[in-house]
MIVOTOR-242034 format. One record per residue: residue in three letters; x, z, y negated of N, C-alpha, C, O in turn; residue number from 1. Coordinates in steps of 0.1 Angstrom, whole numbers, plus 2048, in hexadecimal, padded with zeros to 3 digits. Layout:
BEGIN
aa; n.px; n.pz; n.py; ca.px; ca.pz; ca.py; c.px; c.pz; c.py; o.px; o.pz; o.py; i
ala; X; Z; Y; X; Z; Y; X; Z; Y; X; Z; Y; NUM
...
This chain:
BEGIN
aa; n.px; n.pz; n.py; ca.px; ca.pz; ca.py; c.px; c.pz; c.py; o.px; o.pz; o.py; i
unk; E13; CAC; B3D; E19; CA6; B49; E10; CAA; B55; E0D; CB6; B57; 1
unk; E0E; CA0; B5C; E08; CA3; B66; E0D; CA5; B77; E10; C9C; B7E; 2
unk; E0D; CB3; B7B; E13; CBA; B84; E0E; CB9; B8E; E10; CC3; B95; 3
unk; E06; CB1; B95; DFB; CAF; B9C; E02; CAA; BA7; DFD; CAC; BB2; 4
unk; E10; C9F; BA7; E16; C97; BB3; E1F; C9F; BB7; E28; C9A; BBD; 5
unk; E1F; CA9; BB6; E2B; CBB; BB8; E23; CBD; BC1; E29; CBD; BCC; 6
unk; E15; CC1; BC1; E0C; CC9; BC7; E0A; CC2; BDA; E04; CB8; BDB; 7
unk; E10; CC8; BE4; E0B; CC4; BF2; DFD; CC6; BF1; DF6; CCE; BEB; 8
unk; DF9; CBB; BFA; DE8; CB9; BFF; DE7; CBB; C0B; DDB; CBD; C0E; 9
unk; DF0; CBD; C16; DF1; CC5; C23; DF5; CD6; C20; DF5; CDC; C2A; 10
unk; DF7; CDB; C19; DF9; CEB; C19; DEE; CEE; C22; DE3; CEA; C21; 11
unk; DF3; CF9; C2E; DEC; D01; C34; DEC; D0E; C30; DF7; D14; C2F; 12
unk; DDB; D15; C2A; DE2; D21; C24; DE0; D2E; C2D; DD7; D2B; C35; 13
unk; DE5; D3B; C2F; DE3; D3A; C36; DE5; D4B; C2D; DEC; D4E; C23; 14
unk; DDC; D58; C38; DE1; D66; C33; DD2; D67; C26; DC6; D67; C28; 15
unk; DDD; D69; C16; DD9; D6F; C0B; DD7; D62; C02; DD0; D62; BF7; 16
unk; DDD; D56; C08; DDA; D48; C02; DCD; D43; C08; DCF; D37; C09; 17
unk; DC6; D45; C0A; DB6; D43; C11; DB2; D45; C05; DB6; D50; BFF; 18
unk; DA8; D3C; BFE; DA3; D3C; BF2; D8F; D43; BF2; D88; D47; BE9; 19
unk; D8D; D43; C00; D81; D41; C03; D7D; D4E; C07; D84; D55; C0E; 20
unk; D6F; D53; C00; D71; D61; C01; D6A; D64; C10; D6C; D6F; C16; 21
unk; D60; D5A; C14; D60; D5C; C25; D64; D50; C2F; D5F; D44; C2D; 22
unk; D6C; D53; C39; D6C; D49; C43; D66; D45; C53; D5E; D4E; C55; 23
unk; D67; D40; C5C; D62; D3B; C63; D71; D42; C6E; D7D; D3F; C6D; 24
unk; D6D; D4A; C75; D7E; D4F; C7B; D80; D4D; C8B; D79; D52; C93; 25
unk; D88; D47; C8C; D8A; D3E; C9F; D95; D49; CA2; D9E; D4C; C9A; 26
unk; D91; D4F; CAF; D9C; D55; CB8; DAB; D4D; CBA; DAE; D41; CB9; 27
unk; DB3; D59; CBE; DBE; D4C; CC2; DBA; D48; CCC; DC1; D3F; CD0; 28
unk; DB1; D4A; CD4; DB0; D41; CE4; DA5; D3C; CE0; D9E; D38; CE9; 29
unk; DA0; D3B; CD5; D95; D2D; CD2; D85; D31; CD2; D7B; D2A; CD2; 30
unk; D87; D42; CD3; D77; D46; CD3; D76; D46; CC9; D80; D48; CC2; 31
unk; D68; D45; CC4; D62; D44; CB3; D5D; D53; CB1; D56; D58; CBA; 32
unk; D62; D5B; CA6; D63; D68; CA4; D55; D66; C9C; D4D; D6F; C9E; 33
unk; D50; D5B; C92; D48; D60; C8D; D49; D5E; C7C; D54; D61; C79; 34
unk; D43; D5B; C72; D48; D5D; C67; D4A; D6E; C5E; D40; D75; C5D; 35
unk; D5A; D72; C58; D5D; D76; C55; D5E; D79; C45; D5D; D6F; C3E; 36
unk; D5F; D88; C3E; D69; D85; C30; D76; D84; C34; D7B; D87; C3F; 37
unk; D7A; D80; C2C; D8B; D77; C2A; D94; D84; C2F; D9A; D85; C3A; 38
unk; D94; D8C; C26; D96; D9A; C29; D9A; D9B; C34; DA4; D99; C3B; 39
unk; D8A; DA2; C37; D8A; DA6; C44; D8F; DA2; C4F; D94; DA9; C58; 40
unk; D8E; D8E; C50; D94; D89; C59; DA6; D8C; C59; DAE; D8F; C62; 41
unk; DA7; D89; C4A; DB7; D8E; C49; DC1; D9B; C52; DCB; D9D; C58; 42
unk; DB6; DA1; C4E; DB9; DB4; C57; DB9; DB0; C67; DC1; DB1; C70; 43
unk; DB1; DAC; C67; DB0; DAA; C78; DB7; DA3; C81; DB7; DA3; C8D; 44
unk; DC1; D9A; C75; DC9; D8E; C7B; DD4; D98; C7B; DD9; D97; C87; 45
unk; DDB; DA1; C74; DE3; DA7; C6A; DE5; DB5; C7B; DEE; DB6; C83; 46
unk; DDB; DBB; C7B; DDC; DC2; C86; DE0; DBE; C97; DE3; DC6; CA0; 47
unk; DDE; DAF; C97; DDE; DAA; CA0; DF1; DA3; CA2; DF9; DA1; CAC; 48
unk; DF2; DA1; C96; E01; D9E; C94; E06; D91; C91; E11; D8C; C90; 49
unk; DF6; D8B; C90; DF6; D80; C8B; DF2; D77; C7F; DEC; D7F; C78; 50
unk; DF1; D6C; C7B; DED; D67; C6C; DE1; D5E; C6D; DDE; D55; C75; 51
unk; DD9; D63; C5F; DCB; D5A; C63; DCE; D4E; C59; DCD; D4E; C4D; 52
unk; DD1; D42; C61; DCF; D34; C60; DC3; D2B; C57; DB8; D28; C5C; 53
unk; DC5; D28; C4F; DB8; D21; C48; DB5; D13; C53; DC0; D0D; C55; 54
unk; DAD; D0E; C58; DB4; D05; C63; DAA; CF7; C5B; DB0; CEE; C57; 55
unk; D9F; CF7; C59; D92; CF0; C54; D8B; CF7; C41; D83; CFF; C3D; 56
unk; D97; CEE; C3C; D92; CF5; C2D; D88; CF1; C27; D85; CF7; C1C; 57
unk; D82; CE7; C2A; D76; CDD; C23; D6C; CE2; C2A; D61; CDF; C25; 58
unk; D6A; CE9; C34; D5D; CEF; C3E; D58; CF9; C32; D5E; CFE; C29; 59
unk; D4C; CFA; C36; D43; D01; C31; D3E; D0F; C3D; D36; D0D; C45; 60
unk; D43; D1A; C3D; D4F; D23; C34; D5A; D1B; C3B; D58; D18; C47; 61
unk; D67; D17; C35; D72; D17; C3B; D76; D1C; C46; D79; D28; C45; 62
unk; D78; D17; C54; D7F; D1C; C60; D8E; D1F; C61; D98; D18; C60; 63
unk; D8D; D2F; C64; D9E; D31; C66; D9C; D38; C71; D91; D3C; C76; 64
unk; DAA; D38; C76; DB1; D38; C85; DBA; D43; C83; DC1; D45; C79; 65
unk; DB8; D4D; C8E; DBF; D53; C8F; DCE; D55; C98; DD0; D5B; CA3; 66
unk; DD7; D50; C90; DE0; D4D; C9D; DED; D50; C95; DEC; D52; C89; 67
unk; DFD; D50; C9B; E0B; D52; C98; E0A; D41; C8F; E03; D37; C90; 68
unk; E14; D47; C83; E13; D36; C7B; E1E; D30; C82; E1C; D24; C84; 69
unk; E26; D34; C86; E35; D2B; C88; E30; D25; C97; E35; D1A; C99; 70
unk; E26; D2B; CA2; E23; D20; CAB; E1D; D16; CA0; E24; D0C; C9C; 71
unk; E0E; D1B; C9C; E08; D11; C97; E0D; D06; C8E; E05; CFE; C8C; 72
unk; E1D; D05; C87; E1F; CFD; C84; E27; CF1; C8C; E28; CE5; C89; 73
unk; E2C; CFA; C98; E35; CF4; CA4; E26; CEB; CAB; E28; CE1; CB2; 74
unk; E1D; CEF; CAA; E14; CE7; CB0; E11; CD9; CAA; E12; CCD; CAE; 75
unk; E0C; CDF; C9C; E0D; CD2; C8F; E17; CC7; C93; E12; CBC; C96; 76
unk; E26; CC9; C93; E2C; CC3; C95; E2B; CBD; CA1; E2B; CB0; CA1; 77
unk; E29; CC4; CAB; E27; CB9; CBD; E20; CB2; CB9; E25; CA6; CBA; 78
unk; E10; CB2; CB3; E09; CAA; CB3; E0C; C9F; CAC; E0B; C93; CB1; 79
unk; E11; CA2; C9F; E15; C95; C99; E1F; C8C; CA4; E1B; C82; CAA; 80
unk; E29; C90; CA5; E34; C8A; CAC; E2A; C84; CBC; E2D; C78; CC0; 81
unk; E23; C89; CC0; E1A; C83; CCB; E13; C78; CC6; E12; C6E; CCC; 82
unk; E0B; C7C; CB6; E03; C6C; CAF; E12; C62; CAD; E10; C56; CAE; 83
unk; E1D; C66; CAA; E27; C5C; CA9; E28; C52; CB2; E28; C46; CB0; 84
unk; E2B; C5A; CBD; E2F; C54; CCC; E23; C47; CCE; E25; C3B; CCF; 85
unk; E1A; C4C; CCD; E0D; C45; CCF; E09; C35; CCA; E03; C2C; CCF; 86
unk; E12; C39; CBA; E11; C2A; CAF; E16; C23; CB8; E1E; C25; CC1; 87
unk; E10; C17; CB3; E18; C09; CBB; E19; BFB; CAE; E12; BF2; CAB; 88
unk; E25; C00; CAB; E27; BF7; C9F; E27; BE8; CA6; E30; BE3; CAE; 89
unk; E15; BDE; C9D; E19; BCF; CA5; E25; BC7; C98; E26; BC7; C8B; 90
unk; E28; BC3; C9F; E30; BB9; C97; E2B; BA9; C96; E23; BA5; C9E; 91
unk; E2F; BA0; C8B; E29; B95; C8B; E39; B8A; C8C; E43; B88; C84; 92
unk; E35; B85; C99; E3F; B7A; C9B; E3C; B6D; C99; E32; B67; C9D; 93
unk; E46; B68; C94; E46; B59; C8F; E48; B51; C9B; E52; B54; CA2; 94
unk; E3D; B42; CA0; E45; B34; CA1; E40; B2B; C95; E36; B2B; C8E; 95
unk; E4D; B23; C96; E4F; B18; C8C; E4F; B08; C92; E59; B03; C96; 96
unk; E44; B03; C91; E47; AF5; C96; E47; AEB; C8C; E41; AEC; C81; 97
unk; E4F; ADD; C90; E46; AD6; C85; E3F; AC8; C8A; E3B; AC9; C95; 98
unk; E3D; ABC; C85; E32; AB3; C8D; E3A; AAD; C96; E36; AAD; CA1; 99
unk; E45; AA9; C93; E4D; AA0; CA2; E55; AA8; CA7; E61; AA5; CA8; 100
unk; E4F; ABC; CAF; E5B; ABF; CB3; E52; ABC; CC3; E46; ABC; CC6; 101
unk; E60; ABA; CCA; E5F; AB4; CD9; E55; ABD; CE4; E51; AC8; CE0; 102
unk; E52; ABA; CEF; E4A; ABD; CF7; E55; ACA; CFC; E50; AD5; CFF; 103
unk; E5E; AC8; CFD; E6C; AD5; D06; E68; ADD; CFB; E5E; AE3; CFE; 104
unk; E6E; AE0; CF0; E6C; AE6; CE4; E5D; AEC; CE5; E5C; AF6; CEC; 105
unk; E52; AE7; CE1; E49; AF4; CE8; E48; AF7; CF4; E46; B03; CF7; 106
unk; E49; AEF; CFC; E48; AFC; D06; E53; B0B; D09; E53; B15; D10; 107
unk; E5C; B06; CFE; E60; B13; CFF; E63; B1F; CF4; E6A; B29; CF5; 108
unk; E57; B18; CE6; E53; B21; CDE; E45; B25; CE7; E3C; B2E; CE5; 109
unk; E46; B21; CEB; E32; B25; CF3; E35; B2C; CF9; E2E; B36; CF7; 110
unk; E41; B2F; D05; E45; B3A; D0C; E46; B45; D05; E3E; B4E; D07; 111
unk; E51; B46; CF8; E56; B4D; CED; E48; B56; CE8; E48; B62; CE7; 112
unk; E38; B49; CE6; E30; B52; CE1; E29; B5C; CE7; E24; B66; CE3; 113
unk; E2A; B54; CF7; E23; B5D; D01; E24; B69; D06; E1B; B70; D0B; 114
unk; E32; B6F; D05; E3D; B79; D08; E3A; B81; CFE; E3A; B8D; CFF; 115
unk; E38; B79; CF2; E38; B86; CE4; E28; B88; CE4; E22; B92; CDE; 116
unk; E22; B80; CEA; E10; B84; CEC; E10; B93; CF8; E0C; B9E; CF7; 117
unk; E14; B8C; D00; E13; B94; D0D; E1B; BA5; D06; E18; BB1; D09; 118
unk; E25; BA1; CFC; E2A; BB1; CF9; E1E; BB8; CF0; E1C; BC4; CF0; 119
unk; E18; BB1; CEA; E0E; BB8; CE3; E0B; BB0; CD2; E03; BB0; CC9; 120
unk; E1B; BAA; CD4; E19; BAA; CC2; E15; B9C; CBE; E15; B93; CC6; 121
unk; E11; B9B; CB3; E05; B8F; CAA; E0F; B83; CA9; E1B; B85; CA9; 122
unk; E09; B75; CA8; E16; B6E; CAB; E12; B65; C9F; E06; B62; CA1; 123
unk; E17; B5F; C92; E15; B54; C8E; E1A; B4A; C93; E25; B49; C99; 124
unk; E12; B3F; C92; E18; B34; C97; E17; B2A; C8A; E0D; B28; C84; 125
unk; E24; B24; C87; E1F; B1E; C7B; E25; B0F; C80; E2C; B0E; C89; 126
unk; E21; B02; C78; E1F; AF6; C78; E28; AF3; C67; E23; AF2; C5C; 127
unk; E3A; AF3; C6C; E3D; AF1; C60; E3B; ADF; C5A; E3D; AD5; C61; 128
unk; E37; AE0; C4C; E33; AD6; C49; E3B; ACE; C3B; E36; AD1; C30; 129
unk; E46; AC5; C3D; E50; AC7; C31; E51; AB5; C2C; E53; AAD; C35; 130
unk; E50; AB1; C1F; E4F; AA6; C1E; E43; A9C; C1B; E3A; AA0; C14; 131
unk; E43; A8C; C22; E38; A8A; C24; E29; A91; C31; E1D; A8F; C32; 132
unk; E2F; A97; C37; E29; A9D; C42; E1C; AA7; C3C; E11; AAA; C41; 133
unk; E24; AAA; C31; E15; AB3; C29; E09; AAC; C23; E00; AB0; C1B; 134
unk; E0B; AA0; C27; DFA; A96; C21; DF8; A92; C29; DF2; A87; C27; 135
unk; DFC; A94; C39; DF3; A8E; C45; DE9; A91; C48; DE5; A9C; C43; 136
unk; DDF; A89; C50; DD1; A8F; C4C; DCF; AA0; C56; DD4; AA3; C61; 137
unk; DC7; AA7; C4E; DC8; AB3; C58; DC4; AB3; C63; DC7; ABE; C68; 138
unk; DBC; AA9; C6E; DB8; AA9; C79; DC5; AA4; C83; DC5; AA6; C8F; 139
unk; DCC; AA0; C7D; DDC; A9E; C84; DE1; AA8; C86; DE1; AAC; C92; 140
unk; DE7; AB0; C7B; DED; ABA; C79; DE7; AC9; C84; DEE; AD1; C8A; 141
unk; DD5; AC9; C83; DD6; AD2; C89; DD4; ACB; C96; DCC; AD3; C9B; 142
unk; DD6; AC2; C9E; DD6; ABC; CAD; DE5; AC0; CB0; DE9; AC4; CBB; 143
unk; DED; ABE; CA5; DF9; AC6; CA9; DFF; AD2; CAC; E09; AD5; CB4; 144
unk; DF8; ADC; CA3; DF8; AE7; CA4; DF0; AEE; CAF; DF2; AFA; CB2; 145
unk; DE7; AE8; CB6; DDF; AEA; CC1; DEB; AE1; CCE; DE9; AE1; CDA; 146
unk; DF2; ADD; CC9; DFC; ADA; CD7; E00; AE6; CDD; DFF; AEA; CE8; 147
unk; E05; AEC; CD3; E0B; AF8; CD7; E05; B02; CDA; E0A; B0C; CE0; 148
unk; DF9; B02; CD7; DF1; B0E; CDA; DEA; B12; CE9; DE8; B1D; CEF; 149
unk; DE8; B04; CEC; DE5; AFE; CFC; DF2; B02; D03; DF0; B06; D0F; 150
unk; DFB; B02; CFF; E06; B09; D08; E09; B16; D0E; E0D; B18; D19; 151
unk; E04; B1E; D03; E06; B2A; D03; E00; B31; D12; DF4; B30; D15; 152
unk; E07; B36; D19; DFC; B3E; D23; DF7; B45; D28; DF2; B45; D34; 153
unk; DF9; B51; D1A; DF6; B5D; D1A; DE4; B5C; D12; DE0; B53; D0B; 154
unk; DDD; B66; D17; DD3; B65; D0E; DD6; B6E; D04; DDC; B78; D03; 155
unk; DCD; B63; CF7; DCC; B69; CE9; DBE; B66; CE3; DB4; B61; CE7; 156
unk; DC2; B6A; CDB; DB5; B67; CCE; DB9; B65; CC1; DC3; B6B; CBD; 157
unk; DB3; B5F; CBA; DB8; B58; CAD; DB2; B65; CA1; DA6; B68; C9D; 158
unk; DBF; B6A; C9E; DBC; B74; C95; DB6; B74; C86; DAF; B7B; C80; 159
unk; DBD; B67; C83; DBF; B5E; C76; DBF; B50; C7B; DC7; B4B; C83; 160
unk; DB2; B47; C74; DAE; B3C; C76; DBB; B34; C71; DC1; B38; C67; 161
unk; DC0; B28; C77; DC4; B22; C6F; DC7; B1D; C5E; DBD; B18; C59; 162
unk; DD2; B20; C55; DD0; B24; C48; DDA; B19; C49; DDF; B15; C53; 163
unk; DDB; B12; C37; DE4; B0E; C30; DF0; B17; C27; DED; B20; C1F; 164
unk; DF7; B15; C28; E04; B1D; C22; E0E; B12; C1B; E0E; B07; C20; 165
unk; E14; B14; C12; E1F; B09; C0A; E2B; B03; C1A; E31; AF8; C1B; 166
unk; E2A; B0A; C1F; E32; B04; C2A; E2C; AFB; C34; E32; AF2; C3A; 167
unk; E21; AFE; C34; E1A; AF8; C45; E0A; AFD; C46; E03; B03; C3E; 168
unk; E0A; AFA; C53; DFD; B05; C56; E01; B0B; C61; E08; B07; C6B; 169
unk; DFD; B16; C5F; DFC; B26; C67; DED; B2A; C6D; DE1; B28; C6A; 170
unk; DF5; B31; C79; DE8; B38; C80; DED; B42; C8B; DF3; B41; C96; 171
unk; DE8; B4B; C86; DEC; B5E; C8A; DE4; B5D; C9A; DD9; B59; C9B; 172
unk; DEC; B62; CA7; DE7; B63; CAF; DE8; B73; CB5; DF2; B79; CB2; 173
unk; DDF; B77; CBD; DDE; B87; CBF; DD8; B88; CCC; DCD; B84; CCF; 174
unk; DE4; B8F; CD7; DDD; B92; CE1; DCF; B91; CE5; DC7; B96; CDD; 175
unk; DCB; B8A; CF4; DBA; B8C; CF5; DB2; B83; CFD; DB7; B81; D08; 176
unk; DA9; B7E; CFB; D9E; B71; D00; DA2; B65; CF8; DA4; B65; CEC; 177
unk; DA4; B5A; D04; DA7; B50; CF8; D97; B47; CF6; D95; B3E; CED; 178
């Protein structure tokens, strides 16, 4: 059996768990002490009252830090929670038209798409196509799908060219230059 999906790939080791018998050793205020034995750097952290940190384990010798672990993990954590804040989940919003929908009617999915352009997020616009409507010639179909596009009056850019789908044709729009 293989025990290998048990095993963390973030473990920080830190102390007597340092596998490397010399390291690369950072002050706590960030001065470079210099390369170390493991040891030795251990004692030195150990007298100081604090724990030596593996910080860069793929470096050639490995870099550890000398610092308290329980800040350094309260730090870990800010940071992450700071890259969180940061994400900006886009979302992909739908309009749906189809060939005879009225001039009122887009203008106020065009509004709809401009609003969701202007917030950030990707907008499909699709050209539902149901019936005989699906063997019209395609220079129709996209003259119509460009009705609505001419509405819009936010700038974008066409993220995804116009595509066929079992429903219609689609086309992904994304904040930007039109």
């Amino acid at each position: 059996m293989n025990n290998n999906k048990y095993i963390k790939k973030d473990v920080v080791r830190i102390n007597e768990r340092i596998r490397s018998s010399e390291v690369r050793v950072v002050a706590q205020n960030g001065d470079n002490m210099g390369i170390m034995d493991t040891k030795a750097a251990i004692e030195l952290a150990k007298e100081r009252g604090l724990d030596l940190i593996e910080i860069s384990p793929n470096a050639k010798p490995p870099i550890a830090k000398i610092t308290d672990y329980g800040k350094f993990q309260y730090d870990q954590k800010k940071k992450l929670s700071a890259q969180k804040a940061k994400a900006h989940n886009v979302e992909v919003k739908s309009v749906q038209i189809k060939v005879a929908t009225g001039e009122h009617d887009l203008n106020l999915k065009a509004g709809r798409a401009s609003f969701w352009l202007r917030e950030g997020h990707r907008v499909k616009v699709e050209l539902f196509l149901k019936g005989r409507t699906k063997y019209m010639e395609k220079v129709f179909l996209n003259e119509r799908l460009e009705r609505l596009l001419k509405l819009i009056t936010e700038d974008y850019s066409i993220a995804d060219r116009p595509k066929n789908n079992p429903k219609g044709i689609y086309v992904i729009l994304e904040k930007g230059k039109k």
